[in-house]
N, C-alpha and C positions, 0 to 999 in steps of 0.2 A: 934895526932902525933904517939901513941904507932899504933893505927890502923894501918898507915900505915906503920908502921914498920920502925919511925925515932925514934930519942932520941931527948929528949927534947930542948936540946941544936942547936940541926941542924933545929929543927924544929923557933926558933927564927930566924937564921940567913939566912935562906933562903928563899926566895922571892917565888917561884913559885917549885912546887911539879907534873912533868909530873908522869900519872897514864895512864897505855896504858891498854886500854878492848879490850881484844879478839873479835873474830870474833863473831856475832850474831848468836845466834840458826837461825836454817834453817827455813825459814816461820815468823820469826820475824817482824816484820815492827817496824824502826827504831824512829817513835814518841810514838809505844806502849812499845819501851823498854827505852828510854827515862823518858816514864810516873813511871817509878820505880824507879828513881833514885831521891835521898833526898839529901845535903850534910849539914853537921851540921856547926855549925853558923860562923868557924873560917875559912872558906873556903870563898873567896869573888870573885871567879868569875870560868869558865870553858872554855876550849875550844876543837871545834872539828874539825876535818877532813874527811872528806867524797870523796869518787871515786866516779865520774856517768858517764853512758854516756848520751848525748843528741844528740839530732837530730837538724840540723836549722827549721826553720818554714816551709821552702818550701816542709819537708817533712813532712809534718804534714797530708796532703789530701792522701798520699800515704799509711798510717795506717792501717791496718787491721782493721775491725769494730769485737768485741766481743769473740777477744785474751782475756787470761785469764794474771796473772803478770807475770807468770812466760813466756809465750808463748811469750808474748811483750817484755821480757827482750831478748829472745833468738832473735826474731824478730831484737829489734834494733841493739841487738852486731855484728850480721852480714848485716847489712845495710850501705850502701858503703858512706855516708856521714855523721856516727857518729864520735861524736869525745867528745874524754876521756878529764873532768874534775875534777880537786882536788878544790875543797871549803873549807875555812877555816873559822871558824867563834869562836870566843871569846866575851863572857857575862859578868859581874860582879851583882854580887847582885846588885848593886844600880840603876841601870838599862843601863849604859852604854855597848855600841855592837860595834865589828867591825869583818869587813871579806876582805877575799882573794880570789881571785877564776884565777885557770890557768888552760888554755887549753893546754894538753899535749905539740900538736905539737908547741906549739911556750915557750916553755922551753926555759926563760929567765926572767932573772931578771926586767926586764924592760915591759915585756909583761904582768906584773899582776893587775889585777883588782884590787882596795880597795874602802872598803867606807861599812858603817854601815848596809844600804840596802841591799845590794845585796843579800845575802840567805834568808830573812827575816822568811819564813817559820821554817826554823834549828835555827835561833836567837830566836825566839818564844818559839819554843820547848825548849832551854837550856835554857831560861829565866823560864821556866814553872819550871823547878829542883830544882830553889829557893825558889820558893811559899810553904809557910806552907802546 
């Protein structure tokens, strides 16, 4: 609790504790900065958010062959049928997962994906931050 900068007392009565990390160093890849992070034992679960964009599958044959990441990022953002994604995904130590995931343009409540699968990849990783 002191770490984070509560008092004792708030740290009993409160249920969950949002902790927002800044933006990634530049070049970072987000399962190598993941790979750093520990949380010590009174902590029992995490959750992240994530922006992407993706491409549907049709445009998959249209790719550039031997774009570098960053060439392929600039590539998809301006590519006329990407579309912006927020993923949500929360861990608990015990092994318990769930996610969210919405595509920008259909911004609504009722348009949101759920269900444990869905980012499995990012569940994986935030499940990794628990392991000794």
């Amino acid at each position: 609790a002191a770490q984070l900068g509560l008092d004792d007392a708030a740290s009993t009565t409160a249920s969950l504790t949002p902790i927002e990390q800044e933006e990634l160093p530049a070049g970072t890849a987000l399962d190598d900065f993941l790979g750093t992070i520990a949380w010590p034992d009174a902590v029992v679960g995490c959750a992240m958010t994530v922006e992407r964009l993706m491409l549907p599958p049709s445009a998959e044959a249209s790719v550039p062959e031997g774009l570098s990441d960053k060439k392929l990022t600039q590539w998809v953002a301006k590519h006329p049928d990407r579309q912006e994604v927020r993923m949500t995904v929360a861990v608990l130590r015990d092994g318990a997962r769930d996610s969210a995931v919405r595509l920008r343009e259909k911004d609504s409540p009722t348009e949101v994906l759920t269900g444990a699968g869905l980012v499995p990849g990012l569940a994986e990783a935030l499940a990794a931050t628990f392991e000794s």
